[in-house]
C-alpha positions in Angstrom: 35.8 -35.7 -0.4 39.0 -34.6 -0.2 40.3 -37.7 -1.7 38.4 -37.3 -4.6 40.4 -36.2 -8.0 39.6 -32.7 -9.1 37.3 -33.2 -12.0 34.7 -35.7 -9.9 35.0 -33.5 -6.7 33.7 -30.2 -9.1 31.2 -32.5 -10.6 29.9 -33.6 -7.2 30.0 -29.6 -6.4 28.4 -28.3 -9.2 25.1 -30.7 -9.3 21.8 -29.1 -8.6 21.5 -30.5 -5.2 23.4 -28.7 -3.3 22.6 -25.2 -2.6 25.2 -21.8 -2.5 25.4 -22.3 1.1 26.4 -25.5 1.1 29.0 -24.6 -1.2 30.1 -21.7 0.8 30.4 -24.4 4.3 32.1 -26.3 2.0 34.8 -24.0 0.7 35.2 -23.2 4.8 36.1 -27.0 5.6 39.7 -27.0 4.4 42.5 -25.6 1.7 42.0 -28.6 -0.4 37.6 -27.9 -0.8 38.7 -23.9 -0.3 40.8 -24.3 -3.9 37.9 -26.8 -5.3 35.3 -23.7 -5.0 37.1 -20.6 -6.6 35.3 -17.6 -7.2 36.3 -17.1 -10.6 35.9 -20.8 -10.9 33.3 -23.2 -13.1 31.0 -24.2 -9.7 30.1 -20.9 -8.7 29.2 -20.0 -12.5 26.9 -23.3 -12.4 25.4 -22.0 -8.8 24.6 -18.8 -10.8 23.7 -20.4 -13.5 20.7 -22.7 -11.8 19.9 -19.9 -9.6 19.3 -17.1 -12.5 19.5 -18.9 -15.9 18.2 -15.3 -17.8 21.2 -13.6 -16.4 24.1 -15.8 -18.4 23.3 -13.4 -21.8 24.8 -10.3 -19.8 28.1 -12.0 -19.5 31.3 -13.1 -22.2 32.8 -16.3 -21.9 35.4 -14.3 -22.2 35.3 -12.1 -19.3 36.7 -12.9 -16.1 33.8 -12.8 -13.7 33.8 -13.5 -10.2 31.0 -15.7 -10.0 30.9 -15.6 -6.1 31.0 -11.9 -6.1 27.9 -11.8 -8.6 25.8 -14.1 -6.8 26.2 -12.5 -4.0 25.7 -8.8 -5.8 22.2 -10.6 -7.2 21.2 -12.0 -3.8 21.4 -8.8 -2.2 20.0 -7.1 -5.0 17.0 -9.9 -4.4 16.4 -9.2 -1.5 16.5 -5.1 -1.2 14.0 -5.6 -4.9 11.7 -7.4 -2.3 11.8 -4.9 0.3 11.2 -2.3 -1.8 7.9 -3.6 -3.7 6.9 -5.1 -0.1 6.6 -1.3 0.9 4.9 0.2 -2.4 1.5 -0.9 -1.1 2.2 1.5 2.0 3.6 4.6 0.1 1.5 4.1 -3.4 -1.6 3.4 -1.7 -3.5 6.9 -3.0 -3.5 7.8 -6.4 -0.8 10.3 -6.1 2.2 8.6 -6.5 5.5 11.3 -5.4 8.0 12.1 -8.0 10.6 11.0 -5.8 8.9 7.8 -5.6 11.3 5.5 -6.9 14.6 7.2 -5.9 14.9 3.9 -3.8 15.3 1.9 -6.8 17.8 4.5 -9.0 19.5 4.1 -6.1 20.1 0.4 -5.4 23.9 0.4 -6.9 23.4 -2.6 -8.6 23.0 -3.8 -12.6 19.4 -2.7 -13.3 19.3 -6.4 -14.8 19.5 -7.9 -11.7 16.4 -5.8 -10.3 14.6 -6.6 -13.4 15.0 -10.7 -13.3 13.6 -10.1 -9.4 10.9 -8.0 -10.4 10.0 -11.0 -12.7 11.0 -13.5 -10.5 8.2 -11.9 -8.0 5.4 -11.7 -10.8 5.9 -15.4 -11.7 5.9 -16.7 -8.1 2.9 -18.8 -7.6 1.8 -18.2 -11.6 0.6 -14.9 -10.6 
């Protein structure tokens, strides 16, 4: 791979194949991969891209977005969105619901946006 001239070697990165943690082991292999995989760069915006294609509105070309630190601010976001609607069937399960209730999600420190596309991304799971 490391052979390979720049353009081919981000094409090879950037096809749907390969998955953000292969890119990540990747990057880890050596200077030469490490510099093919920026986080600013064009293959983490494609990993983004295939991974949450509704997200790309909320960003400019313009702007100079880490890609790697927003995938990884949308997978952790994922995954505390799960945790949090995995527990409503414990806390809502009376018809009171506590006006506290969803201080958990206020409280995520994250774009609401990326809550929202995981709150969809669990209704469509299985065409539910």
């Amino acid at each position: 791979l490391t052979e390979l001239p720049g353009e081919l070697l981000e094409l090879i990165l950037c096809c749907g194949a390969l998955g953000a943690a292969d890119i990540a082991r990747v990057s880890c292999t050596c200077r030469r991969l490490r510099d093919a995989c920026p986080p600013h760069g064009k293959v983490w915006r494609e990993r983004f891209r295939l991974r949450w294609p509704s997200l790309l509105k909320y960003y400019s070309q313009a702007d100079g977005v880490s890609w790697l630190e927003e995938y990884k601010a949308r997978h952790r976001a994922g995954l505390e969105a799960q945790r949090i609607v995995a527990s409503f069937s414990k806390r809502f399960f009376s018809e009171h619901v506590p006006c506290d209730g969803f201080s958990d999600i206020e409280s995520l420190g994250c774009p609401s946006h990326f809550f929202e596309d995981e709150l969809m991304c669990i209704l469509n799971v299985e065409g539910r």
